[in-house]
N, C-alpha and C positions, 0 to 999 in steps of 0.2 A: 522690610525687604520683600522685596513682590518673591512669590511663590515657586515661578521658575526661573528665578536668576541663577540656580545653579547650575541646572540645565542648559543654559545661554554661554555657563561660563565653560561649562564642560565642551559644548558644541566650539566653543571658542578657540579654546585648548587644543580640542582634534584638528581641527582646520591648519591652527598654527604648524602644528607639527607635519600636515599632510604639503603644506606649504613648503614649507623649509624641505622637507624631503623630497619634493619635487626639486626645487632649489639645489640642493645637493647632487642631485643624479644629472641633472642637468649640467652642471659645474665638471661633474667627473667625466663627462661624456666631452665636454669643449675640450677638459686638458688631454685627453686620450688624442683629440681631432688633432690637436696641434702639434702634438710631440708626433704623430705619423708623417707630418706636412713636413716639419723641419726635417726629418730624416728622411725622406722622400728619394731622393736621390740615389741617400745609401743601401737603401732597401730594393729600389731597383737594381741597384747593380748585383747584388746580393741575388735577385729572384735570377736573373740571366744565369750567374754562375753556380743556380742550385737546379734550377729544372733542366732535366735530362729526358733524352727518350728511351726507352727498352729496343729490344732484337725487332721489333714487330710495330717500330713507331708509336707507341703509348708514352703522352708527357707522365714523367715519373717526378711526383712532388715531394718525394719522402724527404729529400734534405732541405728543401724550401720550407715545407710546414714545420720541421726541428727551429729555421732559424725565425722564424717567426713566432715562437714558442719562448726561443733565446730573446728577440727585442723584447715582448710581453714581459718575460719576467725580471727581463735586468734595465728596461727603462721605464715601461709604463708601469707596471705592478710597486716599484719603490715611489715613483711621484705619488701614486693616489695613495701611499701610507702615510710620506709626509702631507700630504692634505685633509689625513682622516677621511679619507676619503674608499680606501679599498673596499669597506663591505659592498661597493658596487659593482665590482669589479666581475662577479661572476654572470650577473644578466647584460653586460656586454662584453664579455670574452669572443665568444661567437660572432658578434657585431663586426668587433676591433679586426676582426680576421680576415672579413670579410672587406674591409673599409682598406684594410691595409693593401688587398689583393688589387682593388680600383684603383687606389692612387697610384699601385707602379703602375699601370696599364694605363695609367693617366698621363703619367708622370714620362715614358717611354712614346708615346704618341707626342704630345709637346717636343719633348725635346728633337724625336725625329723632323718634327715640324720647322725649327728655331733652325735660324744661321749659325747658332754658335755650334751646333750638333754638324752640320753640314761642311763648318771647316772642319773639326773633329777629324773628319772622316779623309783629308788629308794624312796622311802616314808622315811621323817625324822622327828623324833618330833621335828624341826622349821617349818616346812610347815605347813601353815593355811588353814582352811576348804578350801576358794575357790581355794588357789594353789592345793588341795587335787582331788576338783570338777576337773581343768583343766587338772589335770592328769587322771582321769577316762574318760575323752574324748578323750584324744588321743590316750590309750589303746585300744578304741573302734574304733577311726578310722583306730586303726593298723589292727584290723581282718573285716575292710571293711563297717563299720556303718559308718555314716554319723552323727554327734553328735556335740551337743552344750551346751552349761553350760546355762542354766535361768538367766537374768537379776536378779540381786538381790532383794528381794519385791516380786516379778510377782510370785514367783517357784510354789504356789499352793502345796508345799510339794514336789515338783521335782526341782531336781539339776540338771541333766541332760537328754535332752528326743533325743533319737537317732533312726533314722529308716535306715531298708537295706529289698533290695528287697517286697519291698510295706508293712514291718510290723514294726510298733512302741513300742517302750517300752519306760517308765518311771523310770527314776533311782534316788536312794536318796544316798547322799554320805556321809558316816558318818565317820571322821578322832577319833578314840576313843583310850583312854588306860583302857577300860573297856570294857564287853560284850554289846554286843547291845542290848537294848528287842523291847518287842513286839510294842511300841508307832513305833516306825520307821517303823513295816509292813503297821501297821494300814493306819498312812499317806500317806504311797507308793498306798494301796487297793483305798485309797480314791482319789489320782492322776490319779491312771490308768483311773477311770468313768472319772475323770472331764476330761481329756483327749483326753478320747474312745481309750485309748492304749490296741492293743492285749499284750503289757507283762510289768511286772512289776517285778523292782528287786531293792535289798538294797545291797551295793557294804560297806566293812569297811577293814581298816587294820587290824582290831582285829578277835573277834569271836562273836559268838550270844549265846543268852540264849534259855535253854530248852522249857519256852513258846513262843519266837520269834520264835523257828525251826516248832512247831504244830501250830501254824497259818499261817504261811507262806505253809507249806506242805498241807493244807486245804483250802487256796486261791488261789494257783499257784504262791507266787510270789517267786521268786530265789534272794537269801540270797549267797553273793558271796563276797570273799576277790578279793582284787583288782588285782590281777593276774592272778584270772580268767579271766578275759574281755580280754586277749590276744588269746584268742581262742575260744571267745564268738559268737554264729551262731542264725542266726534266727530259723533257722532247729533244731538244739538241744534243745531247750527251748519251742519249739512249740510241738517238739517230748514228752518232759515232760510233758507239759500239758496236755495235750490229756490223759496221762497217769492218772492222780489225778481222 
C-alpha cells in the first residue's frame, strides 16, 4: 500500500463532504427561492396592507417585518426540516428577507405593468371595501404619492394616508351604491388632526350629498371619485386650499 494513500483517502473524504455541503446549502437556498416565487403575490398584498406611515410621513415596517417573520416560520422554516435541510437556515435568514423585500417590489412593478393589473383597476360591484382601499393607492402611486392602505382596526377613520414632496394627506375610501354624506367628511376632518395631515380627502365610486359637498368646501377637505387620483398633485390641492 503506497505510503500516502491514507492521506489521499482522507483528502477524499473532506472534499466529499465539503461537496455535498455545498450541494445542500445550495438546494436549501433554490427551495427558499421558490416557495418566495409562488407566494409572491400574496406577499405583496400583505406588504401594502402592513406598511404604514407615522404623523411625520416615516414608512413604519413593524407589522410587515412580524409578517414576514410569520411566512419564515410557518412556510419556509417546516419545508427545509422536512428536507433535513434547516441547519441552513440561519446563514440565510437575513438573505430570505431580503429576497422576499425584492420580489414584492418586483412583483408590484410587473403587475402595474400587465393588462391584467390595468383592467383591475376598473371598479366592480364584487370588489370589497379593502380591494376598493388597494385600488385608491395605486391610483396615487400612479401620479407619484407614496401610499399605503391602514392595517385594519389602527385607520383612526383613514383608509389610506399617502405623502409626496414632504405633504400628507389622509384618505377615506368609501365603495358605495348610494351618495356619500356628511358622516365620511366629518371623520376624514377628524384624521386629518389626529394625524397632523396637511390635506384631507374622501375618494368613492359614486357621488356625495349636497351637505357633504358644504362641509367639505368649509374645511378643505376634497371629495373626489376615484379617477380623480390619476392626476392628483400636492400642488393642486394645496393651491385649493389656500383658496377656501
Amino acid at each position: 500500500m503506497p505510503p500516502d494513500l491514507p492521506l489521499i483517502s482522507l483528502a477524499f473524504i473532506i472534499l466529499l463532504k465539503i461537496t455535498n455541503r455545498f450541494t445542500q446549502k445550495r438546494k436549501a437556498w433554490r427551495l427558499i427561492k421558490q416557495l418566495i416565487h409562488y407566494y409572491a403575490g400574496n406577499l405583496a398584498i400583505k406588504r401594502q396592507q402592513s406598511l404604514t406611515l407615522d404623523s411625520y410621513g416615516k414608512v413604519q415596517k413593524r407589522l410587515w417585518n412580524k409578517e414576514c417573520l410569520y411566512f419564515c416560520n410557518t412556510q419556509i422554516l417546516p419545508l427545509l426540516k422536512k428536507e433535513r435541510l434547516s441547519s441552513y437556515w440561519p446563514r440565510f435568514e437575513k438573505r430570505t428577507l431580503h429576497y422576499i423585500e425584492r420580489q414584492c417590489r418586483k412583483y408590484d412593478k410587473t403587475s402595474a405593468r400587465s393588462p391584467v393589473f390595468a383592467k383591475a383597476l376598473q371598479v366592480t360591484t364584487k370588489m370589497d371595501p379593502l380591494e376598493y382601499e388597494r385600488l385608491c393607492a395605486e391610483l396615487l402611486k400612479q401620479s407619484g404619492w407614496k401610499a399605503y392602505v391602514t392595517p385594519v382596526g389602527s385607520d383612526q377613520g383613514t383608509d389610506v394616508i399617502a405623502t409626496r414632496n414632504g405633504v400628507m394627506m389622509v384618505v377615506q375610501c368609501k365603495l358605495y351604491s348610494r351618495p356619500v354624506g356628511n358622516r365620511a367628511v366629518q371623520e376624514i376632518i377628524a384624521a386629518r388632526a389626529y394625524h397632523h395631515a396637511q390635506l384631507a380627502a374622501v375618494v368613492t365610486n359614486s357621488r356625495y350629498t349636497r351637505h357633504a359637498h358644504q362641509l367639505a368646501a368649509s374645511t378643505g377637505v376634497h371629495l373626489l371619485h376615484h379617477r380623480d387620483l390619476q392626476n392628483f398633485t400636492e400642488k393642486k390641492t394645496l393651491a385649493t386650499k389656500t383658496l377656501l
